[in-house]
Every structure is written in structure tokens, then in C-alpha cells.
C-alpha positions in Angstrom: 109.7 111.8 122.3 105.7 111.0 122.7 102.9 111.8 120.6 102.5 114.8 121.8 106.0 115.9 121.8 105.3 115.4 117.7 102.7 117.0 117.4 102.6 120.3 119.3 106.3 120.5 120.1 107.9 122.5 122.9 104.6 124.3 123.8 103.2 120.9 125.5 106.4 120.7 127.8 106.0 124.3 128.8 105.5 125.0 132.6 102.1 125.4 133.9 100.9 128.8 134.1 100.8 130.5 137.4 98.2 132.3 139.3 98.8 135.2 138.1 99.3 134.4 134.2 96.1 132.8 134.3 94.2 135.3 135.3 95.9 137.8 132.5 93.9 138.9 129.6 97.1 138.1 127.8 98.1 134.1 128.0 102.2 134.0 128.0 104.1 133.1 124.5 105.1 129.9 123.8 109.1 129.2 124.3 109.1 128.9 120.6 106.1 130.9 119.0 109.3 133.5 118.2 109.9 130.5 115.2 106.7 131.2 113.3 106.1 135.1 112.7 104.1 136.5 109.9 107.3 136.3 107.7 106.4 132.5 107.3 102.9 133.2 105.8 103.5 132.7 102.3 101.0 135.0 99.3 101.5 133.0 96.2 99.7 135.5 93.3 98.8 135.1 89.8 98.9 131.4 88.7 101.7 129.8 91.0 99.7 128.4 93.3 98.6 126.0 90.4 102.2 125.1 89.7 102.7 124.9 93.1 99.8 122.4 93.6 98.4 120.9 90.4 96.6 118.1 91.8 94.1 120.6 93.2 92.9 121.8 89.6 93.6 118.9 87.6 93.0 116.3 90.1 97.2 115.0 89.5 99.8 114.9 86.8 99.2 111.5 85.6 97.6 110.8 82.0 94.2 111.5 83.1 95.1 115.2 84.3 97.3 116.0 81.0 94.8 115.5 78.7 92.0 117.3 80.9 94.1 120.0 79.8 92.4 119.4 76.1 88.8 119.2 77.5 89.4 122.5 79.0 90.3 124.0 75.7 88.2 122.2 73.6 85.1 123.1 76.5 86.2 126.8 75.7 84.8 126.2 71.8 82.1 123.7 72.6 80.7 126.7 74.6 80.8 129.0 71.7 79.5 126.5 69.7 76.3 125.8 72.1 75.7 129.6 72.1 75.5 129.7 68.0 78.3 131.4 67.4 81.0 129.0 66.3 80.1 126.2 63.5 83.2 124.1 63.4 86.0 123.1 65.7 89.4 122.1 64.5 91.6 120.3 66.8 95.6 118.9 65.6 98.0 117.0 67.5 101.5 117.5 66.3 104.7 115.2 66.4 106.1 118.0 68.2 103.8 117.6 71.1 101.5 120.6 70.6 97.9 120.4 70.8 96.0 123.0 68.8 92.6 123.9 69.3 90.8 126.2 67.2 86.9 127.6 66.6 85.1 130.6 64.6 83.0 131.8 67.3 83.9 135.3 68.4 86.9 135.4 69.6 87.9 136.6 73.1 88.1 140.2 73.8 91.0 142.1 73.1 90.4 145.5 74.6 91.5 146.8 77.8 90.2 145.4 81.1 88.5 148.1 82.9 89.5 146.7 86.5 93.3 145.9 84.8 94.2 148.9 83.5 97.2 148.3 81.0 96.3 144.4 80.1 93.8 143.5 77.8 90.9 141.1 78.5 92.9 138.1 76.3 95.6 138.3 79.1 93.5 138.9 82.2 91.7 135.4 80.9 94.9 133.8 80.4 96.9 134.8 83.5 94.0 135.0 86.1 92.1 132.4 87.6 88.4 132.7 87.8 88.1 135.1 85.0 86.1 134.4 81.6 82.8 135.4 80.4 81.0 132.4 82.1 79.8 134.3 85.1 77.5 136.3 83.1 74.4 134.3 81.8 73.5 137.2 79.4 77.3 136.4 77.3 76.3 132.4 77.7 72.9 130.9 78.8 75.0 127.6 79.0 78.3 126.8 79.5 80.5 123.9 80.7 83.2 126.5 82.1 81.7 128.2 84.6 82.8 126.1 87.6 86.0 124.1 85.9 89.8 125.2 86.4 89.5 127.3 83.0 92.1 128.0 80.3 94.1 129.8 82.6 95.2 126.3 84.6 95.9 125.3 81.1 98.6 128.6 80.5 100.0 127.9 84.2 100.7 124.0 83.2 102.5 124.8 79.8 106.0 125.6 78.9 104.5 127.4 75.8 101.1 128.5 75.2 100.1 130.6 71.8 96.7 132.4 71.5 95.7 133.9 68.1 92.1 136.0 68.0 90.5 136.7 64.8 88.5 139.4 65.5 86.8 142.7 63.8 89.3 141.8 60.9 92.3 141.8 62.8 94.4 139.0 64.0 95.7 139.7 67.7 98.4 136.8 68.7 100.0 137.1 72.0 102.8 133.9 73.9 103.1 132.4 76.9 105.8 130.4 79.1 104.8 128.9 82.2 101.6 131.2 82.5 103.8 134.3 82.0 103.3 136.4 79.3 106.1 136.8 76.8 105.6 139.8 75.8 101.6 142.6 75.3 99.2 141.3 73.2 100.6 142.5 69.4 98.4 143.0 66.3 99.2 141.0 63.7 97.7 142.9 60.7 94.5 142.8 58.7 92.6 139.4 57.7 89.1 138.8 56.1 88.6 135.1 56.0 89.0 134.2 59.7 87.3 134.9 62.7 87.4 133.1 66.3 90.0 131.9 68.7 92.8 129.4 68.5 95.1 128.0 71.1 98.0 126.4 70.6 100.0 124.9 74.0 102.8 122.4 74.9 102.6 120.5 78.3 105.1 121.4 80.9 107.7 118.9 81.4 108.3 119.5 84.9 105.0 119.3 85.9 104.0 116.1 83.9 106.8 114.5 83.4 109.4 114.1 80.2 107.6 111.7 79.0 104.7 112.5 78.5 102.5 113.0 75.5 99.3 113.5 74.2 97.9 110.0 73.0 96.5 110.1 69.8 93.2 107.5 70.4 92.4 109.3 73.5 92.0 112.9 72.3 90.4 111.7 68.9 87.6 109.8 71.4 87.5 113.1 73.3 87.0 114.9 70.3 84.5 112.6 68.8 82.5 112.7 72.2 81.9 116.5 71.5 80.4 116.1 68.2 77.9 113.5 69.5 76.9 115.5 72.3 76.2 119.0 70.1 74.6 117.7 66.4 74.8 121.4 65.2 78.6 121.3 65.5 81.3 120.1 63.2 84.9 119.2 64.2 87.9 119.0 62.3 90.1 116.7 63.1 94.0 116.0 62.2 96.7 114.2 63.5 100.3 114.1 62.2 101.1 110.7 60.1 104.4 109.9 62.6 102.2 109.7 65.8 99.7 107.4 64.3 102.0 104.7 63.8 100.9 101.2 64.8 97.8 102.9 66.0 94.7 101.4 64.6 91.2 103.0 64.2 92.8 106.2 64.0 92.8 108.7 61.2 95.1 111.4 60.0 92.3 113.5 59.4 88.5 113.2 59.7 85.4 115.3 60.1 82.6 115.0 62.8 79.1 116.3 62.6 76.8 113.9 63.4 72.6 115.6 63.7 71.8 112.0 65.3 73.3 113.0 69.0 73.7 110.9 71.3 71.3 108.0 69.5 73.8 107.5 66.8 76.7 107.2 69.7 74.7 105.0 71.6 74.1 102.8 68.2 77.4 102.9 67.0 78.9 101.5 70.8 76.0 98.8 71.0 77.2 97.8 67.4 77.6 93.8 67.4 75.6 93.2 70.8 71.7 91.9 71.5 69.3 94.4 72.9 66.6 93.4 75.3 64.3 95.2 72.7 65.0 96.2 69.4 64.4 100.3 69.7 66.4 102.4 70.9 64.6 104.7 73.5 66.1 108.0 72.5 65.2 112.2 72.3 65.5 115.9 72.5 64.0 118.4 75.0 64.5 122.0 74.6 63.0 123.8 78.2 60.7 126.4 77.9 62.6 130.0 76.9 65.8 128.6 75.6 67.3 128.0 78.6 68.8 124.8 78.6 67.7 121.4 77.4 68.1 117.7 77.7 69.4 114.6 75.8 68.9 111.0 75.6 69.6 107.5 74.6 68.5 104.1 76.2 68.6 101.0 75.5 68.9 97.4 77.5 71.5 94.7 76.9 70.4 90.8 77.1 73.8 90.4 78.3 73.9 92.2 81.1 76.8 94.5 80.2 75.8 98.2 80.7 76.5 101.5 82.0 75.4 104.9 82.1 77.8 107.7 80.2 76.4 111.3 81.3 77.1 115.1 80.6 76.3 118.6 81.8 76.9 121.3 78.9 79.2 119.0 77.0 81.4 118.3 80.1 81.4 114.5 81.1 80.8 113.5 84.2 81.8 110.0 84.8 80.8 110.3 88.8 77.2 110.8 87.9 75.2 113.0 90.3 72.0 114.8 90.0 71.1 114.5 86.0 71.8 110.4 86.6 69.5 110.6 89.6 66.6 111.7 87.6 67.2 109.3 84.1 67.0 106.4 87.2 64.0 107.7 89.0 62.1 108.1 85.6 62.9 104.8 84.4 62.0 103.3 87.3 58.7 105.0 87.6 57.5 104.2 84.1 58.5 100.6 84.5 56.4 100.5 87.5 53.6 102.1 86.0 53.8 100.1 83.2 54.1 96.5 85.0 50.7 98.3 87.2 48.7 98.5 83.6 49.8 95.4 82.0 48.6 93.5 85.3 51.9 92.7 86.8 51.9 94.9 89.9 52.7 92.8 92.0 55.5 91.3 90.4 56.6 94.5 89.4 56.0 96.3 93.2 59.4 94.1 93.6 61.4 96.4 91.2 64.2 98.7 92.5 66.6 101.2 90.8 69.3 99.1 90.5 67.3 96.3 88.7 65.9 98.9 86.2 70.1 99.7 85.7 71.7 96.6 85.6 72.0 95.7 81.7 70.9 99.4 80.9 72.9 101.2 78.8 72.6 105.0 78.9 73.8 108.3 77.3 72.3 111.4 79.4 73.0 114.9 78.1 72.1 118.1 79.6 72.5 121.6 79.3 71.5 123.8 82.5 72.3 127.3 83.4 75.1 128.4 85.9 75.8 124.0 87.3 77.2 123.1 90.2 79.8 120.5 90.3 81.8 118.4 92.6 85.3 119.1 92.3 87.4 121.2 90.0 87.3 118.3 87.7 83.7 118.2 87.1 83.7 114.4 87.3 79.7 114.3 89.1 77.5 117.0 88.9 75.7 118.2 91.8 72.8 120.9 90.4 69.9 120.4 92.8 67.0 120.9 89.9 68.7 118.6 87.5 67.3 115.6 88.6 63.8 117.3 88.3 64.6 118.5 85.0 65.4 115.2 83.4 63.0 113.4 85.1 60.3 116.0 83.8 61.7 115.8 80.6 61.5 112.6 80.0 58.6 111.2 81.9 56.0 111.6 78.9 58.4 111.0 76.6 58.8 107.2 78.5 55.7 106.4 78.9 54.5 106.7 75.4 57.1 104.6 73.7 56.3 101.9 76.2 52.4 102.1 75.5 53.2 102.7 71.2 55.5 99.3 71.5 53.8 96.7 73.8 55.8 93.8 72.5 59.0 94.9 73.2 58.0 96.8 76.4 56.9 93.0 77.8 60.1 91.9 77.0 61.9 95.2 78.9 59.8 94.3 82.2 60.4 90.9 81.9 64.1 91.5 81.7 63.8 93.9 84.5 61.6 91.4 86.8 63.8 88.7 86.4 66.5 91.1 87.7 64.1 91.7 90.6 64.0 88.3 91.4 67.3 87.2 91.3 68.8 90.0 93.7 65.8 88.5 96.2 66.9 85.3 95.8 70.6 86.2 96.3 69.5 87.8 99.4 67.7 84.6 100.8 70.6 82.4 99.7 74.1 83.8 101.6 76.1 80.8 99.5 75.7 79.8 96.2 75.6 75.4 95.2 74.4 73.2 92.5 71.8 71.5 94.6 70.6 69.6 91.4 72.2 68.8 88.4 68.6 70.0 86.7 68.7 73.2 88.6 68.4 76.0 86.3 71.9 78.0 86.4 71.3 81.6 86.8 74.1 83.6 85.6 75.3 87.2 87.8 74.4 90.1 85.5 78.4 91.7 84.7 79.2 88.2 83.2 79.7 87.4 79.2 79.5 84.1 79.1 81.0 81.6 76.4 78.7 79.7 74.5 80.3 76.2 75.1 78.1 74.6 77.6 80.7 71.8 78.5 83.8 72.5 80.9 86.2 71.2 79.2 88.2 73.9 76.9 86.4 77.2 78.2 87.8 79.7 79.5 86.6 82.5 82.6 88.5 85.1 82.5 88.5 87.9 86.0 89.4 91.6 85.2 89.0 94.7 86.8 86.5 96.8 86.4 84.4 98.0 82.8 86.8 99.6 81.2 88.8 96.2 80.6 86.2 93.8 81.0 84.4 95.6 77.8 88.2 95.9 76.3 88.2 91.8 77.1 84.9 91.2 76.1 85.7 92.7 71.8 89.0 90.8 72.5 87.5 87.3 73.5 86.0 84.3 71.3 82.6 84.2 72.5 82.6 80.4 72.2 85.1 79.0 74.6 86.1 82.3 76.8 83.7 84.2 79.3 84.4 87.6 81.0 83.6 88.5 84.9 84.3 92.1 85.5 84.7 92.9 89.1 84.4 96.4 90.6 88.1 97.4 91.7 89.8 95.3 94.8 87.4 92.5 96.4 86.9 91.7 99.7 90.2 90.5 101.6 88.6 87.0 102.6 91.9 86.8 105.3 90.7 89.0 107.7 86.7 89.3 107.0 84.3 87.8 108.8 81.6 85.1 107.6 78.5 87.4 107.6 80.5 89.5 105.5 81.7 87.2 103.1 78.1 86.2 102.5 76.8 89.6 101.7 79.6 90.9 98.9 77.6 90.8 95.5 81.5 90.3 94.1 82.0 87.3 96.0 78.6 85.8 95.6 78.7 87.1 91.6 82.4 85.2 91.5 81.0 81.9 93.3 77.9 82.0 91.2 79.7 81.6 88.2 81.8 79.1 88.7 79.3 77.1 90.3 81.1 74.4 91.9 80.6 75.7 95.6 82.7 76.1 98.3 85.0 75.0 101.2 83.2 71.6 101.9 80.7 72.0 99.5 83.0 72.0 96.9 82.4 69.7 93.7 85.0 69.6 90.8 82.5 68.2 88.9 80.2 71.3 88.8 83.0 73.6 87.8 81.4 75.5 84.8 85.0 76.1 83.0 88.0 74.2 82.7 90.6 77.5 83.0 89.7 79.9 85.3 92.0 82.8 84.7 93.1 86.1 86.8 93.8 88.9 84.1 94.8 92.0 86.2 97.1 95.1 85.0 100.8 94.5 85.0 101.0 96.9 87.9 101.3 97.1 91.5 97.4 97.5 91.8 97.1 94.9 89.8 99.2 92.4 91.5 97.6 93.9 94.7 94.1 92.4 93.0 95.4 89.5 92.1 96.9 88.5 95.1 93.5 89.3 96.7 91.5 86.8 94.5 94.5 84.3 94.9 93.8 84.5 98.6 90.0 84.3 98.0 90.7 80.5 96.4 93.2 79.0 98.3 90.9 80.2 101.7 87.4 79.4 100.1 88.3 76.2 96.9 91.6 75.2 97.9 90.7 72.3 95.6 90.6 74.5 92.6 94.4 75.0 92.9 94.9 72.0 93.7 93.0 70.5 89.9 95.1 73.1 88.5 92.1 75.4 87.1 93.6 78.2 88.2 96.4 80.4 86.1 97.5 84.2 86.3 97.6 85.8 82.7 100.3 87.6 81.9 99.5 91.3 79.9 102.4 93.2 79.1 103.6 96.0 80.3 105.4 98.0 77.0 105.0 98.0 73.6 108.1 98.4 71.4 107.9 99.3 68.3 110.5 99.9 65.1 109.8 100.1 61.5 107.2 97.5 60.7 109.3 95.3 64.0 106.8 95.7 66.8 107.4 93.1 70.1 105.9 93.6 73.6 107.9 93.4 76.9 105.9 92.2 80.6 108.0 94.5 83.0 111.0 96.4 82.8 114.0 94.2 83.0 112.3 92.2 79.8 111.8 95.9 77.9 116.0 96.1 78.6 116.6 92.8 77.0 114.7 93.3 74.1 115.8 96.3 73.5 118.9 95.1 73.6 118.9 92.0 71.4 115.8 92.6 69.1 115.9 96.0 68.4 119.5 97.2 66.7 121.0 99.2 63.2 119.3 102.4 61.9 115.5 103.3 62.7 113.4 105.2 65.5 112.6 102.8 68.7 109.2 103.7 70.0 108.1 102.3 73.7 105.1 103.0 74.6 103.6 102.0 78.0 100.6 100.3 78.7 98.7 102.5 81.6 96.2 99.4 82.1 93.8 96.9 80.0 91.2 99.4 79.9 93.6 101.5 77.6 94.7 98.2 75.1 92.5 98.2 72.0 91.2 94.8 72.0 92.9 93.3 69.3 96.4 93.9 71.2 94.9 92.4 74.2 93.9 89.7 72.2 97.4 89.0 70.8 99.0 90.0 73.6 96.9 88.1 76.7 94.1 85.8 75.5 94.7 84.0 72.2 96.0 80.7 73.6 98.2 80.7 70.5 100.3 83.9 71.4 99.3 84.3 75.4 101.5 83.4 78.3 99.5 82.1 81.3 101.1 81.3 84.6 99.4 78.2 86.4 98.8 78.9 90.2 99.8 75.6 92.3 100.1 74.3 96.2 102.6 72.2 96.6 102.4 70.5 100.3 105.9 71.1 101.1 105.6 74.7 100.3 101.8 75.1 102.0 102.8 76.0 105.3 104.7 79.5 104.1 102.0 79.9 101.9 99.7 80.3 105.0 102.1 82.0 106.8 102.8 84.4 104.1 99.0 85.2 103.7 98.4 85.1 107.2 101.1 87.9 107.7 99.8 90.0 104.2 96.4 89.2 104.6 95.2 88.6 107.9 93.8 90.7 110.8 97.0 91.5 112.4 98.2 94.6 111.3 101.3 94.4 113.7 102.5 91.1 111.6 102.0 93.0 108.5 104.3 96.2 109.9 106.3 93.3 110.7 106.8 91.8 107.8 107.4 95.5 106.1 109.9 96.5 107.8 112.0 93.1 107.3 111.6 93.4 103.5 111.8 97.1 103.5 115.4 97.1 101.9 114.0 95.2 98.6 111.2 98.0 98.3 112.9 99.2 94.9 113.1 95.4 93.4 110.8 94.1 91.1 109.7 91.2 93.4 107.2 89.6 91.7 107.8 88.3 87.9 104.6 87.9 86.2 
């Protein structure tokens, strides 16, 4: 059968139509149209189409998508909060797997719908989608709600869901399964000491999975987070004693109310590290009329090590978008302005947005009326008049604390100049070398480097991204190991060209490190650490990356492998846990055996699995990956007898011939299910 056999079936192999057909108003039927009536059009109504399709609200059914089911809730109260009618928040996680989440704002309406007759305004919220009270800006001049998936997503994705309003004195309750109601809304009976709503709701096996559960650290962060973001709030929160077991930093119970905002979050996650200057550039706009205001918190990190974390009426949006536009175009401005008045224009004409980013470490908050964002998952906000409502906000606000605090605004532009400068000279210099053994060593702005100047006994770790290069970074000791974060999978050096080796900041940022050149220019001698060590996820991504920067040496410093620098750490996969008795286990097959051997008698056996090194506190990754006393590290070699499949092998993977890839697939394809590569 051809391609187009596939693809419009029968209808392409139908006889061409005759004179007289073609001039017809009516063309002739298909052979098979008969197959496909309106009987196949299905009408999915009330909330199975989000059971039907949950990646489409929740963005998937992994970890990240289960506990957005929490932000929803907790959004629900924040909301309430923001419009100065709730005070405090309580939020519990229970062994049993239920999350609670409960405020004293006003509770949702309990009266009859006047477009539902027969259902009351708690159930039309709960059972239909795009119903709530965010539509009208007179019930909420800001919300994070408006344009998200809403609570009734949440109902939809539990097996059990329990609502309880405390309202006009009475206590309404009314149960769920599967976004169907159990039964009307009932009144409970009369109460004086409560008002507000609570939700309490179980995750839906089948859709998530049987394993999974709401992890303790992440929804006490997530809950934290909320209190930072609205100082006038205070949240409860509890956690039951059983799920907190050989989880540290975590309370059973604690209370957040911060009136600092976002500068005491920003403090508190700089804690331990050197600014550029020693103020924290940080405050509060309220817009004209109420509607709205914005939030902020800067500061700049000698290290290099950055990032801006941004919101739109409490919801985070880790994608950016308009708000982040405007913090970037104000900073850059003022910089500009400033470098113009301290007589450094010129220097400072040089300046771009980036440079004014790189080492800049930024919480953004803002709360507009009706947003607009990308996605149901609110992950980057796209409100046009954002932008021009930060950078209005904090344009004054900028340029005084540079003029009241000239010393440390010198060292700011200084910082931000040499930035400048270096991305030029990367830009005149396609590959990196030691020329002179005097030549000042400039350092690529994502690394931590150790502060042993000598080779011999430091350490350079590569990770993924800046979730586990910070994670690495808490876990490493600063005087012998060093941290390179690099932004997900490099370049595949196999099949790219050399103008486009030369121009990836990764590649340049990973060769500028190491400083000992490459192909030819290659000098042992100028390699800046003794161990240079791949630290990837003990996943198939992971090994995907690591095979990618494995590729990248033996194609551009063969030699590297050759001195036996280079080694693959080895993170682990599970964490097993009994009693006081806790071991860890690489991959699945070692999980068995020690579960077998190691773990035995009387006693709860908890296995909890790593989702990535981003997700390890530091002091487990520590144990676990970098101390040299405890670590495992697998040393990459070439031997010569073995070189030629090694080239072959990458050639096949790696090259650019897709068919010998599809090749090489469909050889191995019987061995897809085996766990080929032990790490």
C-alpha cells in the first residue's frame, strides 16, 4: 500500500469522475464515506472530556500535573485572600493520601443557579468547567483563576473529593467520585466559629497512577511560596508524622506569614552566597485605584549563578512572558543610564539584556486584572500591558537606589560590563586556548568553581540544567569540586557541522572551562581539573545526555579519555527505607536485590523514587553521588582494540545518517524492554 493508500484510504483509488459527475452540483460518495456517519461524532458532556484527555488541562499525569492539582486549590484561597476576605490558609497532607485545603474567606455560594435550575452554585462550580466567580471583576479585581483549569479539573481527576462551606452560620458539605456528585448538597446544621471553604480530595489512581502521592517537601515549598508572594496572608501548615520520615527540612506543622514578600524569599534563597552588591534591590507598587500591583526583589551574584522566579496573581510562571519582559527592559535601561552619567557610555553602549541577566537573581510578582496566559497551565504569562506595567513601576524606583548607593552601583556596572565584554570576545574567538600560561582565565558565567587553583585533586562536575546544578552546588565542597550546569541536551557534535560547533555558548562554556583546548590543540597540561565528571539522572534522558557529552570528548579531546580524566557518576535511582535502615539502589534489578537481602523480619519498607537530581536535597546527593568517600564513579576509557566499534557504534547513534540509525533500531529492537546500560 503507498502513502496515499494510508492516508486517505479507498477514496484515492476511486475511479475518476466522468463528464457528467463533474459537472453535478453534487460530487459522487466515496466507496466508503457509508463508514463514517454522524453516529461516529462523539459529544463528551460534563467533565469526561478531562478524564478522557488530562494532559490537555494539567499538561500530563506525571508528578508535575498531580500536584498542580494543589496549586489549583490552594489558587482558589490565595484569591480570597488577595481580595481581603480570607486571613489564613490551612493546608494538611494525610498518610492516607488526602490533601486538604482550607480558608475563611466567604465561602462559595450555596444557593440555586439561576441558569441550573435544581443544582446549587457549589455544584455547578464543581461539576462544570469554566464556571467560578472569576469572570466578573466586580466579585475579584485580581485573581489567578480566571484562565487556569479550575477546581472543577481537580473534582474530574479525583476518586473522592469533599467540599464543606461555612457560610451564614451554616455548614453545607456535599461528595464527589470521579467528578460525579454523590449525592445534593446537604446542610449540615448550625456553627458560629467558622466561616470559608474547605476542600478535601484524593487523586485518581487510574489516572495518575497507583503510585502516586503527594510529596511532602514539594507541597510545603508550594505552600511556603504563597505566603511570600501575599505578606497579608498566613498559612497553616501540617503534615502527618508517618509521611515525614527520613525527610529533612520538613515540619509536622508550621505557620507562614511573612510581611517581608518576596525580599525576605529572595534573602533567605541567596543565604550563604556573595552578592555583586550588598543591597538588595527590592519593593512594592500598588497602581493607581486598587487595581492591581507589582512586586519585587533583585539582587546580583558574583558567582554567576542566577535566575529569575516570576508570578501573576500568585500563580507562577516558570516560562516567563510579558511581566519578565518588562523587569529586563527596566534593568537594562537604568544600567544604561546610569553607565551614561557615571561617564562610561561608551563602555556601557555595549550592554545587552542578557548581560544585565546573567548572575541576576530575580523574584517578580504581579497582580493584574482579567491575565492572559499561555496554556491551561499558566506556566508564561502573556498580558500585553504587563510588561509596561512593571517597567513603569519600577523605573523610578531603579534609578534612585542606583544614584542613593554610588559605590555599590559601580560595582553592579562593572559586573555587568565585564559581562559585556566577554560575550564580544566569545564572539571574536569561535575556539577557546591557553595561548599563554599568563593569560588571564576567564571563567563562563553558569560555573561554580572550586577554589583549589592546582589540577591535581579537583573535581568538575557536568549536570543538567539549574534545578540540579543549584542542588550540586549546596551538595559540593567548594574547595576541590566545581559545577557546570548545561541547559538540557548539547549539541550532537556527530552530525554538526564546524560553524556550528563554534557558535554553541554550551560547547564554548564547556571548552572554556576546562581550558586545555581541543582536537590538535589539545594540551594535558592546561587541564584546569584532574576529574572531570558527567553527573546526569539515572534515566533514559539522562543517559541520552550523557552519551551526548561522551560523544562530544572522544570526537573533540580524545586525549582526555585517553589520561583517564573522564568518569560517569553514578546517582541512584531509589531510595529504600525501613526503620532507622535506609540504603539506596541505581536501577531496578539492584532495588530487587536489596530488597531481598538487606531488607527482611517485621517493619514497613518504603521505596521512594528519585524523579531526577533537581528533586535530591543536597545532602542525599552529597552521600549518594559526590562525596568521594560514599560515591561510585565509573571511569570512561578507549581501549585500541575496542576503538573501532566505538566509532562505529557512534557513527550509527550519532551521525548524520538517519537510515543507519533505523538500522541499527530495528536490529536491537527485541532488547527494547532490557535495561541495557548499567550505570
Amino acid at each position: 500500500m503507498s502513502d496515499t493508500d494510508d492516508l486517505f484510504g479507498s477514496a484515492a483509488r476511486a475511479r475518476p469522475a466522468t463528464k457528467a459527475s463533474a459537472r453535478s452540483k453534487t460530487p459522487p460518495v466515496p466507496a466508503m464515506a457509508s463508514d463514517y456517519t454522524a453516529a461516529h461524532i462523539e459529544v463528551l458532556e460534563g467533565l469526561e472530556p478531562v478524564r478522557r484527555r488530562p494532559g490537555m488541562y494539567i499538561g500530563g499525569t506525571d508528578s508535575k500535573a498531580l500536584h498542580h492539582l494543589f496549586a489549583e486549590v490552594i489558587d482558589n484561597s490565595m484569591d480570597e485572600a488577595v481580595a481581603g476576605h480570607a486571613s489564613f490558609i490551612e493546608v494538611h497532607l494525610g498518610t492516607d493520601g488526602y490533601l486538604t485545603v482550607a480558608d475563611n474567606g466567604r465561602g462559595i455560594p450555596v444557593e440555586e443557579h439561576p441558569k441550573f435550575p435544581g443544582k446549587s452554585a457549589l455544584e455547578v462550580i464543581m461539576t462544570t468547567l469554566h464556571a467560578g466567580g472569576k469572570f466578573d471583576s466586580k466579585v475579584y479585581e485580581t485573581s489567578g483563576g480566571l484562565h487556569g483549569v479550575g477546581v472543577s479539573v481537580v473534582n474530574a481527576l479525583s476518586d473522592h473529593l469533599e467540599v464543606e462551606v461555612a457560610r451564614n452560620q451554616t455548614l453545607y458539605r456535599q461528595t464527589f467520585a470521579r467528578g460525579v456528585p454523590d449525592g445534593p448538597l446537604t446542610e449540615v446544621g448550625r456553627i458560629t466559629n467558622r466561616r470559608g471553604t474547605r476542600v478535601r480530595f484524593h487523586p485518581d489512581a487510574e489516572i495518575f497512577g497507583p503510585a502516586a502521592r503527594f510529596e511532602p517537601a514539594r507541597v510545603f515549598r508550594m505552600a511556603r511560596s504563597k505566603a511570600y508572594l501575599f505578606g497579608g496572608v498566613e498559612i497553616r501548615w501540617s503534615c502527618d508524622a508517618d509521611l515525614l520520615k527520613g525527610i529533612e527540612g520538613v515540619p509536622e506543622k508550621m505557620v507562614f506569614r511573612f510581611p517581608g514578600g518576596l525580599r525576605d524569599y529572595l534573602a533567605i534563597d541567596l543565604e550563604g552566597q556573595t552578592l555583586v552588591h550588598p543591597d538588595i534591590f527590592s519593593g512594592r507598587i500598588q497602581k493607581p485605584g486598587g487595581h492591581g500591583s507589582v512586586e519585587w526583589a533583585v539582587a546580583w551574584v558574583a558567582d554567576g549563578d542566577g535566575g529569575i522566579a516570576s508570578y501573576c496573581n500568585t500563580i507562577p510562571t516558570p516560562d516567563g512572558g510579558t511581566h519578565e519582559n518588562g523587569l529586563r527592559a527596566v534593568l537594562l535601561k537604568g544600567l544604561k543610564d546610569h553607565a551614561e552619567r557615571s561617564g562610561q557610555g561608551k563602555r556601557g553602549a555595549a550592554i545587552t539584556g542578557d548581560d544585565v541577566t546573567t548572575g541576576c537573581a530575580a523574584m517578580l510578582s504581579v497582580f493584574v486584572r482579567e491575565p492572559e496566559f499561555q496554556g491551561q497551565t499558566k506556566d508564561r504569562l502573556a498580558t500585553t500591558e504587563a510588561a509596561r506595567i512593571v517597567e513603569s513601576a519600577l523605573r523610578d524606583p531603579f534609578d534612585h537606589w542606583l544614584a542613593a548607593n554610588p559605590a555599590q552601583a559601580s560595582r553592579l556596572l562593572e559586573h555587568v560590563i565585564d559581562r559585556a565584554e566577554e560575550r564580544l570576545r566569545r564572539k571574536q574567538e569561535r575556539e577557546i586556548s591557553r595561548k599563554t600560561a599568563v593569560r588571564k582565565l576567564r571563567l563562563p558565567g553558569k560555573l561554580a568553581d572550586c577554589s583549589n587553583t592546582e589540577a591535581a585533586g579537583s573535581e568538575l562536575f557536568i549536570v543538567e540544567g539549574d534545578s540540579a546544578g543549584g542542588s550540586a552546588k549546596q551538595a559540593r565542597d567548594r574547595k576541590t569540586q566545581a559545577v557546570l550546569p548545561l541547559r538540557g541536551k548539547i549539541l550532537n557534535v556527530a552530525s554538526a557541522g564546524r560553524d556550528k560547533l563554534a557558535q554553541n555558548q554550551q560547547i564554548s562554556d564547556l571548552t572554556q572551562a576546562l581550558g586545555c583546548g581541543t582536537l590538535g590543540a589539545y594540551r594535558d597540561t592546561d587541564l584546569r581539573y584532574e576529574k572531570v565528571i558527567i553527573m546526569t539522572d539515572a534515566d533514559v534522558d539522562g543517559a541520552h545526555i550523557a552519551s551526548l557529552l561522551v560523544t562530544y570528548f572522544f570526537r573533540q579531546m580524545p586525549k582526555l579519555i585517553e589520561e583517564g580524566h573522564l568518569f560517569l557518576a553514578v546517582p541512584p535511582l531509589y531510595r529504600i527505607t525501613q526503620g532507622a535502615k535506609t540504603l539506596y539502589a541505581r536501577d531496578d534489578a539492584h532495588k530487587d536485590r536489596l530488597l531481598k537481602k538487606e531488607f527482611s523480619g517485621k517493619g514497613k519498607v518504603d521505596v521512594g523514587r528519585f524523579k531526577g537530581l533537581g528533586e535530591m536535597m543536597p545532602a542525599q546527593l552529597k552521600e549518594t553521588t559526590m562525596d568521594p568517600r560514599t560515591r561510585t564513579l565509573q571511569r570512561v576509557s578507549i581501549e585500541d582494540a575496542e576503538r573501532a566499534a566505538t566509532i562505529d557504534i557512534v557513527e550509527r547513534l550519532m551521525g548524520n545518517k538517519p537510515e543507519a540509525r533505523f538500522a541499527f533500531i530495528s536490529e536491537h529492537a527485541a532488547f527494547a524492554d532490557e535495561d541495557l546500560l548499567d550505570i
